[in-house]
Phi, psi and omega in degrees: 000147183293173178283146174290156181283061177269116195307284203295034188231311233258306221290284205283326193274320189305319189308327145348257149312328177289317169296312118016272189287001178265323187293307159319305160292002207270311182333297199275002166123013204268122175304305188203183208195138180230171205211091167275092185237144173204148154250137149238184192192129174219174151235161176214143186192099196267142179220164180222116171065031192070334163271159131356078162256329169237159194197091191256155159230139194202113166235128193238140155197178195186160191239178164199154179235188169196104185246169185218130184225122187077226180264004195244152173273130184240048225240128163234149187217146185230140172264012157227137201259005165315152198282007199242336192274340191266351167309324207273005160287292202297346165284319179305299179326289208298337208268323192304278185351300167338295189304296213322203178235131167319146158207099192331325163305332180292145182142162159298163177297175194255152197288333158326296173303356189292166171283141188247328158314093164235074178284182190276110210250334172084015139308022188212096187249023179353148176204115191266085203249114182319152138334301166262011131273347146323314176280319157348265169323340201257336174290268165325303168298309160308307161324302190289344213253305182252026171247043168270148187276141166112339166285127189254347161184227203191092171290358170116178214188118158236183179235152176192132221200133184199169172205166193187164184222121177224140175224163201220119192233157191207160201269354162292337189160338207248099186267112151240166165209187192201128149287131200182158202216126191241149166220162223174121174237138133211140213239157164220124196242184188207121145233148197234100178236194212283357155260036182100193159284101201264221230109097193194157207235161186208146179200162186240158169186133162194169190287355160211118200311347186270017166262349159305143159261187225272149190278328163310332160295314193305297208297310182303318167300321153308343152300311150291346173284331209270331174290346182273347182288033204240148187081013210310134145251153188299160188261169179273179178230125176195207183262109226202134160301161184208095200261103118020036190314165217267352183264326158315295205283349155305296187308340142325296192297325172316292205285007173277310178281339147297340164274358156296305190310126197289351169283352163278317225256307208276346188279305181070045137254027213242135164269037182233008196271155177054051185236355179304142174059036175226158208296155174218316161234260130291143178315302175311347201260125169228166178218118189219144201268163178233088233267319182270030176302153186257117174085029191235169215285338195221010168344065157260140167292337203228160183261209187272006179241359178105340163319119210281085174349134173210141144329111178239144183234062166001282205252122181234112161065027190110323177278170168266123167229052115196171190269184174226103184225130163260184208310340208237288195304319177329295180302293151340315193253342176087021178257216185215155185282146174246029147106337188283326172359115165093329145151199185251157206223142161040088154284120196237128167285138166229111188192119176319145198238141179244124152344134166314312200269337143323294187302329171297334207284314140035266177278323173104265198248101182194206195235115181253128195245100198253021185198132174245182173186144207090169178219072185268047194238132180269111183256011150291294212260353189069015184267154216235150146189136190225139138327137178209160154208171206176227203210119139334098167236155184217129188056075194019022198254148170287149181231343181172161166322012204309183175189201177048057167216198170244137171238126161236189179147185169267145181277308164336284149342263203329267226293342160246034144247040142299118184249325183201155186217136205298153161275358174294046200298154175253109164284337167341303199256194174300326193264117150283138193189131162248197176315137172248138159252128164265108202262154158086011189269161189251148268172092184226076148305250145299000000 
């Protein structure tokens, strides 16, 4: 077993250092300077076929500096956070800074904005779990998994349990820090029948193990994902609705906030630029991140510049109503920074929600799309096209498997043929989201 972890002892030596390296760099000639140091600690542990295959222990940790001297810019980074290594990061940092080009955009975030709010957000569950009971756990779900009838095998089922500490410190002043804990069952099945092999998977994850659900559920659900893929056939090809399943249409959302981001956007790589306040989806649909939510997955009082977390409202009634920026994409656009350094934390939909099976009735005739695959999305121009598989419906009914085929279409189009969006919500990751039905996608099968 790794050595224990104690968060708040690991909490006081970073905070250490940052102050340490902020101060060194002051030394050596730096206007101002910022310091990101985090440690982590996990177990991890895979099993097969009922053994054992793997058993990592894994503690990472690493410093980064960034100093500014004028307008030029400096950054080095170490995976040891020891006193000799971080002089030789702030030298290393102090040398670059020298060379670079002024670039009027550089600097800290402005100090007025730092967090002044850093409550307890309830992001730090430790779970103090043996190796074998870790394998234990891990067993059992692959076990409840392959004693479904119609499973013929198994990629196997791990657990992985971590925990971490990280902090950001800046020469105005301003130190915080933060703790947090990620945990994790995931089961992969295997089934075979006279038209081949299927395959498919199920896994729980949260910021506190007593929120997991049970690994035997996971294995069994993963059982069932992987037997309804049996018998798959190509769809036919035309113009067709298109449901999202909700771990799908997350990804959607992804690809919406990259076209937010202001490093996209000052690039005018964005099919989103000079687009505030003007429609992008239905009027009914809004989107907004929620950064000091308590005990969710992408929580922080302060962002990746010390910038102080605030409720953004992306999509307001359809329209875009704000980008995702930090001090420096900001500064770029003549705008002011939104709390994002480092990306949008806990993204909520607000939109009427229908039943799965409201949607099939919905879509009549299409395509339900529970898997992508490839990276064909152009985020300049918004053009989408994905390997996909799913499910045949015909008259608002699931009918059969598919697979081998294709989806394109635009995400601009797409997000304003959002025709309904699911009570299904997934809640696993940071984007809450259930099923998006799309009307109008091209279809490329048989």
């Amino acid at each position: 077993m790794a050595q224990a972890f104690d968060a708040n002892a690991q909490q006081s030596v970073l905070a250490s250092r940052a102050t340490d390296a902020l101060a060194l760099a002051k030394r050596l000639g730096a206007d101002a300077a910022e310091v990101g140091a985090s440690v982590d600690q996990g177990v991890g542990v895979s099993v097969r076929l009922g053994e054992v295959e793997t058993v990592e222990l894994s503690r990472d940790q690493g410093i980064a500096v960034t100093v500014y001297v004028g307008q030029r810019k400096g950054s080095a980074s170490s995976t040891d956070a020891g006193s000799e290594s971080i002089r030789a990061t702030v030298e290393k940092a102090m040398a670059i800074a020298r060379y670079t080009g002024e670039d009027p955009a550089a600097g800290l975030a402005d100090a007025a904005l730092m967090a002044r709010e850093v409550p307890d957000l309830h992001v730090h569950h430790p779970w103090a779990l043996s190796i074998e009971e870790a394998t234990a756990l891990a067993l059992r779900c692959e076990r409840a998994g392959r004693d479904v009838a119609g499973i013929t095998h198994s990629d196997g089922a791990s657990l992985s349990t971590g925990e971490g500490v990280r902090v950001y410190a800046n020469s105005h002043g301003f130190l915080g820090t933060q703790k947090g804990s990620r945990h994790s069952f995931s089961c992969m099945l295997i089934a075979e029948d006279g038209n081949g092999m299927q395959r498919d998977y199920d896994y729980s994850t949260a910021r506190d193990p007593r929120e997991l659900r049970d690994p035997e559920d996971v294995g069994r659900e993963a059982a069932r994902r992987t037997l309804r893929r049996l018998g798959a056939k190509r769809p036919a090809t035309g113009t067709f609705p298109v449901l999202f399943d909700p771990s799908m249409a997350s990804g959607l959302v992804g690809h919406l906030m990259g076209a937010l981001a202001g490093g996209a956007l000052y690039r005018q790589a964005s099919f989103l630029c000079d687009r505030l306040g003007t429609p992008l989806f239905p009027e009914w649909f809004s989107l907004e991140e929620r950064p000091m939510e308590v005990g969710a997955m992408a929580s922080s009082p302060f962002d990746g510049e010390g910038v102080q977390t605030r409720n953004n409202r992306f999509i307001e009634q359809g329209k875009v109503a704000s980008y995702l920026l930090s001090s420096y994409s900001a500064r770029r656009l003549g705008m002011q920074t939104t709390g994002n350094a480092g990306g949008a934390r806990n993204l909520r939909l607000s939109a009427p929600l229908s039943s799965f099976e409201t949607l099939l009735q919905q879509m009549g005739r299409g395509v339900w799309v529970t898997e992508l695959m490839g990276q064909g999305v152009n985020g300049v121009t918004g053009d989408y096209s994905r390997g996909a598989a799913g499910f045949w419906v015909e008259n608002g009914e699931v009918q059969y498997p598919i697979e081998e085929f294709t989806i394109a279409g635009n995400l601009e189009q797409m997000f304003a043929n959002l025709r309904a969006v699911g009570s299904d919500t997934d809640t696993r990751g940071s984007i809450h989201t259930g099923s998006w039905l799309i009307d109008n996608m091209t279809v490329a099968g048989s």
